[in-house]
Structure formats: structure tokens, C-alpha cells
C-alpha positions in Angstrom: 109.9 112.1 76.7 108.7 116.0 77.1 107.7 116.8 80.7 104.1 118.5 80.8 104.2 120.0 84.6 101.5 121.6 85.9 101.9 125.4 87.1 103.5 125.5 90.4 101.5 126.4 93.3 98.2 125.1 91.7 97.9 121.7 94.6 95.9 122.4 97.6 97.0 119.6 99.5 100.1 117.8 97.8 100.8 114.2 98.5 103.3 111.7 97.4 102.1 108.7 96.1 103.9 105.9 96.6 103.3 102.5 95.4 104.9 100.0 93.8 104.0 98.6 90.3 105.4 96.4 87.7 107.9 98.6 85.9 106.3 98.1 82.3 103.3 99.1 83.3 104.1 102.5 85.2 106.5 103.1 81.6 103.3 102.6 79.6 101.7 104.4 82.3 104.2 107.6 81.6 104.4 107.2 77.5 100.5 107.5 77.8 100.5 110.8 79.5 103.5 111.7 77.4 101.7 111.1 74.3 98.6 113.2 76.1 100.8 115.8 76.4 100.1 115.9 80.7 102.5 114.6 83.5 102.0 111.4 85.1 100.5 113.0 87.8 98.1 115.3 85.9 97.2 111.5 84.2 96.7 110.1 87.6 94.2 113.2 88.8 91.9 112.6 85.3 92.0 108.7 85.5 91.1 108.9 89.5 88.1 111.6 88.3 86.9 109.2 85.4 86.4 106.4 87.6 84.2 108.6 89.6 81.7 108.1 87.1 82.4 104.2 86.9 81.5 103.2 90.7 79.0 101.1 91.9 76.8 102.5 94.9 80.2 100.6 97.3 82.3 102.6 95.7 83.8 99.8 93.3 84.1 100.2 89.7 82.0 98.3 88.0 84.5 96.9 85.6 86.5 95.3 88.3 85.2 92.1 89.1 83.5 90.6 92.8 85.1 89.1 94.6 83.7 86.3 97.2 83.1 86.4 100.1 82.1 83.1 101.5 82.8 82.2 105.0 83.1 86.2 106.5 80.0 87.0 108.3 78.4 90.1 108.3 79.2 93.1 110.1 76.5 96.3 111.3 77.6 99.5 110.1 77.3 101.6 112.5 
């Protein structure tokens, strides 16, 4: 798989990220970008910005389903 890096020196604030994932998935995560000719990390950045535009007003995309939450009472924001 060909490595599409972004120029060096172009972060502001660099960070690692570190989860883990079932391995299949992060491989079809990397032949995706591959095949859109970006990093994994450039892929990350754009999938992160498109969800921007898919969140409800709590900041959940609206795709991903509710969950419950019977029995927690309610807490003031403050």
C-alpha cells in the first residue's frame, strides 16, 4: 500500500491517537484511505469534519442510535 503523508510541519497541535480496534476493521480502515490516495490520518481528519455536519444539537450523530436512559435522573447543567 503507497503511503500518502501529509507535508511535514503542516499540524498545529499533533496528537497520537491511540485506541484499540478490531484489526479488520482499522485494515479496511487503511485500504480505504489507500485507495483515496490520503494517510490514515489525513482519512481520520475528513471523516471527523464530515460528521460535523451529521450531529444532532448534543453533539451525536444522528445515524448512531439512542440509547436509554431509564433509571438515571436528571442532572442541572450548570
Amino acid at each position: 500500500m503507497a503511503d500518502y503523508r501529509r507535508a511535514r510541519g503542516t499540524l498545529v497541535d499533533p496528537a497520537v491517537l491511540g485506541l484499540e480496534v478490531e484489526r479488520e476493521r482499522r485494515e479496511r480502515f487503511k485500504t480505504i484511505a489507500s485507495s483515496s490516495k490520503v494517510s490514515a490520518a489525513v482519512l481520520f481528519e475528513l471523516v471527523v469534519d464530515h460528521l460535523e455536519t451529521e450531529l444532532t444539537e448534543d453533539g451525536v450523530p444522528t445515524w448512531l442510535p439512542k440509547t436509554t436512559r431509564d433509571g438515571e435522573l436528571p442532572i442541572d447543567a450548570a
